[in-house]
C-alpha positions, 0 to 999 in steps of 0.5 A, a space after each residue: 500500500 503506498 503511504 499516505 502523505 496528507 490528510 487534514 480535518 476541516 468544516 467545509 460549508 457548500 453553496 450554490 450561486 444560480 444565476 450568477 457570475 463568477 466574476 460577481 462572486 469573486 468580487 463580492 468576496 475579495 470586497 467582504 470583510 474577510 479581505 479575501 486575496 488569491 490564494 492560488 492561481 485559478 486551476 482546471 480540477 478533474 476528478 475521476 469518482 468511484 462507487 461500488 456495483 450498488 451505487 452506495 456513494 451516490 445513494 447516500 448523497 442523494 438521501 443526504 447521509 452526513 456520515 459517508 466516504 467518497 473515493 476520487 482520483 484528482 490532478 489538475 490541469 487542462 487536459 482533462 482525460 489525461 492524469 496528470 500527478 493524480 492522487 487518490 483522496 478518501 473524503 471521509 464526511 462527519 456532518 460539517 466537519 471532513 477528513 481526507 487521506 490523500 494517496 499518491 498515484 505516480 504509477 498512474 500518470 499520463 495514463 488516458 481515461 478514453 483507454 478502456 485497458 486504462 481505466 482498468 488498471 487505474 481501478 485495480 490500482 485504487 482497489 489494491 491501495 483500499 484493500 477489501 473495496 471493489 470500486 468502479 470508475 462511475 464519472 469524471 466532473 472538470 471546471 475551474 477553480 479559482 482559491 481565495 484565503 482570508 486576510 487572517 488566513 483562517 478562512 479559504 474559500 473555493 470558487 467553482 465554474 
């Protein structure tokens, strides 16, 4: 099993703007008290999910389960279907407050997700770390992402178009 080389807990608190511009947004925020200011340069984010034959992971977001686990593959970058230094993040969710484990996947770099044989090896490899899971590659999301921290710096704040 390869070593796990970050995890951390935080509170995380999600909304969602409709009808709205990002550019808004971001004015809004760097406007606010908290004094946001870039914290990152803005980044194209691809995460390759994995659920088990059953679907459990979508079913309990779905039903709003606040204690689950999702299982991703993310690099970043704006080739989307080609990992690019991936990792394989555990995100674990108590309520409000998360926890991820994050695992290296260098094995996995430049491999192509339009290659069926790929995607293969990409599963056994995350179910070889994970022992005992039987993961499938379900859906992959991209957007962008613009990274904003607190004047303080207790407070980060993600922007996703």
């Amino acid at each position: 099993m390869q070593e796990n080389i970050q995890s951390n807990m935080r509170y995380e608190r999600k909304w969602i703007f409709k009808n709205s511009n990002y550019l808004d947004i971001l004015n809004k925020a760097l406007k606010s008290k908290f004094l946001f200011h870039l914290h990152y340069p803005k980044r194209c984010v691809n995460s390759l999910y994995f659920d088990d034959h059953n679907h459990t992971s979508v079913k309990e977001n779905l039903n709003g389960i606040s204690n689950r686990t999702k299982f991703r593959i993310r690099w970043y970058g704006k080739n989307s279907f080609i990992l690019n230094n991936p990792k394989l993040e555990l995100k674990t969710k108590k309520n409000f407050l998360n926890y991820k484990k994050i695992y290296p996947l260098k094995n996995l770099d430049n491999l192509n997700l339009k290659n069926t044989n790929h995607i293969k090896f990409i599963c056994s490899e995350v179910n070889n770390i994970l022992k005992k899971k039987l993961l499938i590659a379900t859906i992959t999301t991209h957007y962008e992402r613009l990274y904003l921290v607190s004047n303080n710096k207790k407070i980060r704040a993600t922007i996703d178009y």
